[in-house]
Residue, then its C-alpha position, 0 to 999 in steps of 0.5 A: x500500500x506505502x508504494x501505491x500511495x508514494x506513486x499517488x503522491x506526485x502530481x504528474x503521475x496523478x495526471x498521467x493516471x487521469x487520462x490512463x484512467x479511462x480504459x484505453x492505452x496512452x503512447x508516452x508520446x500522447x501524455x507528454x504532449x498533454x501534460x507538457x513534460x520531457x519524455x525522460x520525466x514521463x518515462x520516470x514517473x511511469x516508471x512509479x506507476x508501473x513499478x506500483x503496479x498501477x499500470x501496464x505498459x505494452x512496447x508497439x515498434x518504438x513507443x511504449x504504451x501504458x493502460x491501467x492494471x485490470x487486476x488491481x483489487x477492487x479496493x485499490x481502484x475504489x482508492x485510485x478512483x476517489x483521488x482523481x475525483x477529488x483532485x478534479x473537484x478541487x481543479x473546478x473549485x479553484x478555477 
């Protein structure tokens, strides 16, 4: 759980949850471009994510592609889910 929640704890890789977070896959490429970071950050803060056991990442020809982990437990994804709801609301809120 401690590795789970140090990987929620950086908001880049919340970010990068965000748009993983909705069932499809996600070149490396797409969420630097989206969250307008280096592909060396990007691919650290993957690293987390996918050493947490949050993502799955899948090589197509010379990029790498992340998905969410279908086999998290159902607790996890309840967690996940409640963090980037609140973190969007606190987003509405403040703008």
């Amino acid at each position: 759980m401690q590795e789970i929640l140090n990987a929620l704890c950086e908001s880049t890789r919340r970010a990068a949850l965000a748009i993983i977070w909705d069932g499809g896959e996600h070149c490396v490429c797409e969420l630097m471009e989206r969250l307008d970071v280096s592909q060396s950050r990007m691919s650290r803060h993957m690293k987390v994510l996918r050493e947490a056991g949050l993502v799955l990442d899948r090589r197509d020809a010379q990029w790498v592609r992340f998905r969410r982990n279908p086999d998290l437990a159902p607790e996890i994804m309840t967690v996940i889910t409640a963090v980037l709801a609140a973190e969007k609301s606190l987003e509405q809120e403040m703008a």
